[in-house]
C-alpha positions, 0 to 999 in steps of 0.5 A: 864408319865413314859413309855418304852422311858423315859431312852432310852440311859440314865445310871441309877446307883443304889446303895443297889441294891441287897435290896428290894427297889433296885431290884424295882427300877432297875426294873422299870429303865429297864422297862423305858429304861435304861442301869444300873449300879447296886451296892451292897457290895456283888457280890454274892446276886447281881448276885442272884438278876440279874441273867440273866441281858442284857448286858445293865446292869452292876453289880458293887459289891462295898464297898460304904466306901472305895473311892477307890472302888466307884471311880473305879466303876464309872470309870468302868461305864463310860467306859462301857456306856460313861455317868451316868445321874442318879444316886439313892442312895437307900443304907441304912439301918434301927437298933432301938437302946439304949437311946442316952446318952446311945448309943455306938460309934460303933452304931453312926458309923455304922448307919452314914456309912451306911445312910450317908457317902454311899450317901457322896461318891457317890455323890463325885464320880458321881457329877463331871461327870455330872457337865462335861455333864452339867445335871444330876438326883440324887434321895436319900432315907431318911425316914419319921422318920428323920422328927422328933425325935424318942425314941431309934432311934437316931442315925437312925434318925440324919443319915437320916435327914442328908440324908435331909440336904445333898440333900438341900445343893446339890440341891442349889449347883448344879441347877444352872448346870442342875443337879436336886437333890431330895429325897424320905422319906418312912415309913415301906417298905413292905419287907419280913424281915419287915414282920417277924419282925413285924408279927402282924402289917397290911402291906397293910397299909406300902409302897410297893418297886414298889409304892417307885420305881415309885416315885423315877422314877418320880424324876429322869425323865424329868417331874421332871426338875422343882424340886430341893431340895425336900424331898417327903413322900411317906407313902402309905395307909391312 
């Protein structure tokens, strides 16, 4: 059960969280209790996202590519809130694409920095710090998609199903040290942007950010202390 006490005095970074998902999540994360830390590459859209945030929220624009920057926010957070116990890499994003024979290198990349290496340099950067406290939540976004395979979704779907593997190989590594790393794997997320690309599609039937963000919520609570490594569909309405 997730109420008004279950992130009492815990720090919550959220990356992408000027997106749809993000704003579900640190929503429900301040709801919960927690004091966040909120990350996107555009100071702009996160200040037009939080306008009027408490001072228990901190607004981090970031450049998730660049060590640098990642390594000088979560000392920024550590300084402001002395801890980071859960960090929810939502950051990502979606391109339908050429044949794979067929598919740039500008394609590939842009897709691995923007699924992969963003989750890479975080965890870089967070994980120390939780293997010092000896505990630590780290929730992931994948896709239902990176499960198999999909015509012209190549490298969107290799990126994500790295997501997967990254989040297995992360759980076997860090359980043992209190840390619980876990991932969450939506189909079509009801956004605006997906409604007007697919206006003739039902989107009762997709995925609601706030229904995404309670999974991820769970996940990232203590009700979740039990399970590492999992790689959970979240697919809305049958």
């Amino acid at each position: 059960m997730i109420d008004a006490r279950t992130f009492a005095g815990q720090t919550v970074v959220v990356t992408g969280a000027a997106g749809n998902l993000g704003r579900a999540a640190a929503k429900a994360f301040a709801a919960a209790g927690a004091r966040l830390v909120l990350v996107d590459l555009v100071g702009d859209a996160l200040a037009r996202a939080f306008d009027g945030a408490s001072s228990d929220c901190l607004l981090a624009p970031t450049d998730l590519l660049e060590r640098a920057e990642v390594d000088a926010t979560v000392h920024a957070a550590i300084e402001r809130f002395g801890r980071i116990d859960v960090l929810c890499n939502v950051a990502g994003g979606f391109r339908m694409g050429a044949p794979v024979h067929e598919t740039v290198e500008s394609d590939w990349n842009f897709l691995f920095d923007l699924n992969t290496r963003t989750l890479l340099n975080m965890a870089r950067a967070v994980a120390p710090r939780m293997l010092s406290a000896g505990s630590g939540r780290i929730v992931n976004v994948g896709a239902f998609a990176a499960q198999k395979g999909a015509a012209l979704m190549g490298p969107y779907c290799a990126s994500k199903s790295a997501v997967i593997r990254l989040t297995e190989s992360m759980a076997a590594e860090l359980r043992e040290h209190g840390i619980n790393v876990n991932c969450v794997l939506p189909t079509i997320i009801d956004t605006p942007e997906n409604r007007a690309a697919m206006p003739d599609a039902d989107p009762t039937r997709w995925v609601a950010p706030d229904d995404l963000a309670s999974v991820i919520l769970f996940l990232a609570s203590p009700a979740a202390r039990a399970i590492h490594g999992a790689a959970v569909p979240v697919s809305g309405l049958s």
